[in-house]
C-alpha positions in Angstrom: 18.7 -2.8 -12.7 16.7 -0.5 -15.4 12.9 -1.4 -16.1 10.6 0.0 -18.1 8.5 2.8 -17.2 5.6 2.1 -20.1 5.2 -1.2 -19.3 5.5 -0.3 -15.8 2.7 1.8 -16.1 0.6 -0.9 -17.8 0.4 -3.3 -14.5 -2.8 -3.9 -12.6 -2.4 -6.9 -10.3 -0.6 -6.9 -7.1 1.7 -9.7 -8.6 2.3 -7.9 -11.7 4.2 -5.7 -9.6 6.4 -8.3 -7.7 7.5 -10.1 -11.1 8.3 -6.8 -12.5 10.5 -5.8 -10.2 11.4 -9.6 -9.2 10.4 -9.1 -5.9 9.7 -12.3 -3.7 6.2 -12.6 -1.8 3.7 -14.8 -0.4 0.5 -16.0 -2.8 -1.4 -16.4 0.2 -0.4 -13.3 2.3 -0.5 -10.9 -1.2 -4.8 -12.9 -1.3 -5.3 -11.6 2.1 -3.8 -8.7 1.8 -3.8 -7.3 -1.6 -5.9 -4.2 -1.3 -4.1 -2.8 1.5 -0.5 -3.7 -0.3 -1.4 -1.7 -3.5 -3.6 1.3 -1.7 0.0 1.6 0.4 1.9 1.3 -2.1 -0.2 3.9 -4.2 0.2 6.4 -1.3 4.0 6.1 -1.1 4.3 6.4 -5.1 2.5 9.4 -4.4 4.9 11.0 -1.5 8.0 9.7 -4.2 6.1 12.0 -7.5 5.6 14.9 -5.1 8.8 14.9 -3.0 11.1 13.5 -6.1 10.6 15.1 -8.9 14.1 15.7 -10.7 14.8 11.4 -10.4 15.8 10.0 -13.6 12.9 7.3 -15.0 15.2 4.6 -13.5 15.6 6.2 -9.8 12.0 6.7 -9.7 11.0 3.2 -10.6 13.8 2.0 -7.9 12.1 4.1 -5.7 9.1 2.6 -6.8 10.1 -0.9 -6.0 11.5 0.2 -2.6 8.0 2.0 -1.5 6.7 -1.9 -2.6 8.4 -3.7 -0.9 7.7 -1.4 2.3 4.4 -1.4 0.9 4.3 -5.0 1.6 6.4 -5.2 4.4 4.3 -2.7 6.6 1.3 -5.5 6.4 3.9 -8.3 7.5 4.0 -5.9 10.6 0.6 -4.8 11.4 -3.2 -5.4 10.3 -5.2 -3.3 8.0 -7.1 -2.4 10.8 -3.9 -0.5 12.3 -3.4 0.9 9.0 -6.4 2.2 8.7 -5.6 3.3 5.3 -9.1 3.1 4.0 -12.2 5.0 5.2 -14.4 2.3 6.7 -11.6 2.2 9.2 -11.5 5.3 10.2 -15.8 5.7 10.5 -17.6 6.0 13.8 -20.4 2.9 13.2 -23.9 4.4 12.9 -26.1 3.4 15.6 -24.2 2.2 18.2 -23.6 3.5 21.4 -20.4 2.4 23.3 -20.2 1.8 26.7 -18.2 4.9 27.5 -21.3 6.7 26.0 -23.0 5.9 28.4 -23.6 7.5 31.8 -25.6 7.0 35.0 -27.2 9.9 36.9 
């Protein structure tokens, strides 16, 4: 199947991407889960630009839908909070002192 990259690059919405490259997915699960779907999905466009360079247009966007539908499939699997793909994941909370903190003399 051949898409087209310009329009490709004109989508916004995590279901943009879905109908464009007729992909099945959940409403509900793509409401939940949206940011973490496209910030993955981001990431592994990313890894396909760097690591893929001399694709034709139409390998990279296959590529594209592939790193999607891991994208989404990786949030079927786990929680955004195993992910930990964005920073207020990975901070320590201010202010609080776990229990492992603390020590007796």
């Amino acid at each position: 199947m051949t898409w087209d990259y310009d329009q490709f690059k004109k989508l916004e919405d995590a279901e943009e991407y879905f109908q464009f490259f007729q992909l099945p997915y959940d409403q509900k699960f793509v409401n939940v889960n949206r940011l973490h779907i496209l910030k993955k999905f981001s990431q592994l466009i990313k890894e396909i630009d760097e690591n893929y360079t001399d694709l034709s247009i139409s390998d990279k966007l296959n590529k594209y839908r592939e790193a999607l539908e891991q994208a989404y499939q990786v949030f079927l699997e786990s929680t955004p909070q195993e992910q930990k793909l964005f920073k207020v994941f990975n901070q320590k909370p201010k202010n609080v002192v776990t229990l492992t903190e603390i020590t007796s003399d």
